[in-house]
N, C-alpha and C positions, 0 to 999 in steps of 0.2 A: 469601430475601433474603441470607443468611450466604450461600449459592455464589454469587450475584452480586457481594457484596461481595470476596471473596476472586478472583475471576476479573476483578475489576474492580483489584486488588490487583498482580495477578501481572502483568498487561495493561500496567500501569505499570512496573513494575519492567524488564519485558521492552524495552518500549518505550525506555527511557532506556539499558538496555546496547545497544540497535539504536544509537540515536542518539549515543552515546559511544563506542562500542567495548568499553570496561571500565569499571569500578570496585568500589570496596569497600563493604562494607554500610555504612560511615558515608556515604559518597558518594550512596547510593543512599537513603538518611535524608533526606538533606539535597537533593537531586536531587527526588524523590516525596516529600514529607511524612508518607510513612508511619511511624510508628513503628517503633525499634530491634525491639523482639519480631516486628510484621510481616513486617520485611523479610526477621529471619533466618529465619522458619520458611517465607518463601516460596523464597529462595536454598536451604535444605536439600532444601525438597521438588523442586525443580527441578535441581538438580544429583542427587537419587537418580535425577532420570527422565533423565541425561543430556543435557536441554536445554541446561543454563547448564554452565558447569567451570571451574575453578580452573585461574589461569595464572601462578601464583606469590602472593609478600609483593613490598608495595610497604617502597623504600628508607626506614629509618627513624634519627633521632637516637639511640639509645636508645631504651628502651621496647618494648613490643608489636607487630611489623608486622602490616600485616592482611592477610588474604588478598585478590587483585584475583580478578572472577569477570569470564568474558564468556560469549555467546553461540556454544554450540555449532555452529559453522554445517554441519559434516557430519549434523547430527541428521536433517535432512530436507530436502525442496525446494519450492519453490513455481513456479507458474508462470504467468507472463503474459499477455498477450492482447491486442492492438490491430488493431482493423479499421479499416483506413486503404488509402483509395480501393480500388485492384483486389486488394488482397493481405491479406492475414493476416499479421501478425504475433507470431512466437511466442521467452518468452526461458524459461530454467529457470535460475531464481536460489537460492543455497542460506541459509540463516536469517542472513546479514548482509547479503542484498539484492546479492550480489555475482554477478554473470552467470556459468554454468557454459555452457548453448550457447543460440545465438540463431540464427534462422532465416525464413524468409518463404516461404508458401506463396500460390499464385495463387487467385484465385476466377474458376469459370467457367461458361459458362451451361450445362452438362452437368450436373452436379450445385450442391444448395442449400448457402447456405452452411452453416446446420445440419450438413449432414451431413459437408462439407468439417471444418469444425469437432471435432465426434465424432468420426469416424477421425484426428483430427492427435493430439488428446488422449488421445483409446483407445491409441495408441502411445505418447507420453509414459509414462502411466500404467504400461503395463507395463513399458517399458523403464527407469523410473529408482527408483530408491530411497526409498520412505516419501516420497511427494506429500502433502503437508499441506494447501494450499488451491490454487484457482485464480479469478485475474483476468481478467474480460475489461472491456475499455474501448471504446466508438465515438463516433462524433458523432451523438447524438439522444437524442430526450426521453423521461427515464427515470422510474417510479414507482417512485422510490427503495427506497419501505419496506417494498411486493411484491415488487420486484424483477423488475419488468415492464419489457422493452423497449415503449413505449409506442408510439414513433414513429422508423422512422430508414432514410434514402432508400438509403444504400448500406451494407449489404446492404437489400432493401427488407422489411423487418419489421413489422408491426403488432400490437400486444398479443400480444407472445411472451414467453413464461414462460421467460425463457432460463437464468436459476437452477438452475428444476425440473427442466428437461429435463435441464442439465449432470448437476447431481444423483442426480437419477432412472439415470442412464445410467452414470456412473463411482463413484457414492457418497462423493465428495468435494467438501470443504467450497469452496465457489464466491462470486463476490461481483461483481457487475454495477454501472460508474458510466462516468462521461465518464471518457474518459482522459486529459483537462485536470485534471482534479480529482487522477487518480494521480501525474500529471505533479509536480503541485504538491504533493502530499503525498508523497513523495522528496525534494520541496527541504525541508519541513518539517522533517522526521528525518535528512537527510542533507547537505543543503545549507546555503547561508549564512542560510536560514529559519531555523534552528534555533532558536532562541531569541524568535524573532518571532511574537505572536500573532494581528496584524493585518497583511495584506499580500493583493496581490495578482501574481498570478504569469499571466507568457504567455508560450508560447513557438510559434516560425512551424512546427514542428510538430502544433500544432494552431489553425490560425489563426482558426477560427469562435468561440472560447471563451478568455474569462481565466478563471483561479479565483478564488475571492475566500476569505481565511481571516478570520473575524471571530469575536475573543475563540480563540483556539484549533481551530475548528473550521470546517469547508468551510461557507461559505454555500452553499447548495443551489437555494432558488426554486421557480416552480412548475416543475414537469416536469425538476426536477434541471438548471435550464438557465443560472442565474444567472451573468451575466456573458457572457451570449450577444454577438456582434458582429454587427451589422448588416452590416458588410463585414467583408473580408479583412485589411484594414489597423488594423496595431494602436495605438492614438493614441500620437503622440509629446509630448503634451504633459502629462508623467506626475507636476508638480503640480498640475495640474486634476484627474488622476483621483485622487488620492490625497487633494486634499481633497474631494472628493467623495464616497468610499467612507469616511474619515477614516480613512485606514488610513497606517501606519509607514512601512512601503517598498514600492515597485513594481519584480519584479524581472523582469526579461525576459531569458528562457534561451537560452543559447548552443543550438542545433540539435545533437542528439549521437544517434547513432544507437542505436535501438533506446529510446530514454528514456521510450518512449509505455505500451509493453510493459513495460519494468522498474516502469515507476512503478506500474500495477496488479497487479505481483507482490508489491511491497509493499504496496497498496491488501490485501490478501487475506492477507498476514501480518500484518498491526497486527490487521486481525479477526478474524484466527487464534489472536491469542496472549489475546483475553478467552474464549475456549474453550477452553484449551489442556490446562487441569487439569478440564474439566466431566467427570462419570463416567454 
């Protein structure tokens, strides 16, 4: 219970310098609720490990300035994933969620995509620098809490342990959802989300799914599908769905390339960082 707590501690902490950029442990107080003794013994131990680092005193009247800490983002990388129609796509973003190279590979009836997959990754892995997790996102119905692709027409999958097999294969930390859901949790932590608990989010890169954020967290559904569209077209009439879902705002994202793929790189860092201190 105490490493969960403290990994639930640190999760936070991390979480709000992703989503700020910086601040000081009074910021970070008052940001997370955590108490002053929490915070610093979390900010020390993660600045020993190199994660977090000290980027000066912020300007002050007089008196004490505090140190501002941010997110190490050379520490390590993470990396994306989006299966979208014939192609793959792949981004390696470093611990501020910030794109280092973005790329797309074809899918073709020669080989599966499994294994198109495995070899794009098996290269990542060795070519880049301390890989910390990795995201993949598609369109189809996902048993979230296995982490089973359940159902999904392209690529055509059925009850694939697609976690395990990542896992099993590169020994890094992996994480499998819609990639509407990543989409939208990048506008959450990075976008004009930020501070919004309830909302729903769509964007015409992924046109079969909105996400839905309710109280904080992805509404999910059965088969992870919640906010599924019957068609293609996304409603324009966006105070019917919002009272409907009784949610804050409804935001509909500008098409930006590569956002499918980034946003499950950070889907795989937020999950990364309640693990980050596990031994």
């Amino acid at each position: 219970m105490l490493d969960q707590l403290k990994s639930r501690n640190i999760a936070d902490i991390l979480i709000y310098l992703l989503s700020h950029g910086s601040a000081t442990k009074s910021d970070l107080v008052r940001g997370t609720t955590l108490g002053n003794s929490t915070v610093s013994d979390a900010i020390n131990e993660l600045t020993a490990l190199k994660l977090v680092r000290s980027i000066g005193k912020e300007d002050s009247i007089g008196g004490r300035r505090s140190t501002i800490y941010e997110i190490s983002k050379s520490y390590g990388c993470f990396i994306g994933i989006a299966f979208c129609d014939d192609k793959i796509e792949f981004v390696v973003t470093d611990c501020r969620n910030e794109i280092v190279k973005a790329w797309r590979v074809g899918l073709n009836s020669q080989l599966s995509a499994i294994s198109i997959l495995l070899h794009e990754l098996s290269r990542i892995v060795v070519g880049e620098k301390n890989v910390l997790g990795i995201g993949v996102g598609l369109h189809g119905e996902i048993d979230y809490g296995a982490q089973i692709v359940t159902y999904c027409a392209n690529p055509h999958w059925q009850h694939v342990h697609l976690k395990e097999i990542i896992e099993r294969e590169l020994l890094t930390f992996t994480i499998i959802d819609h990639y509407a859901n990543g989409a939208a949790l990048m506008e959450k932590y990075l976008g004009v989300a930020r501070n919004i608990d309830d909302f729903i989010y769509h964007t015409v890169l992924a046109p079969q799914k909105m996400a839905v954020f309710l109280d904080g967290n992805i509404c999910r559904g059965k088969n992870n599908m919640a906010g599924r569209l019957d068609n293609t077209e996304f409603t324009s009439d966006v105070a019917h769905l919002q009272h409907i879902w009784d949610v804050e705002k409804v935001f509909i994202a500008d098409a930006k390339e590569y956002d499918l793929a980034r946003g499950m790189a950070i889907s795989a860092e937020v999950k990364w960082f309640g693990r980050a201190l596990k031994r």
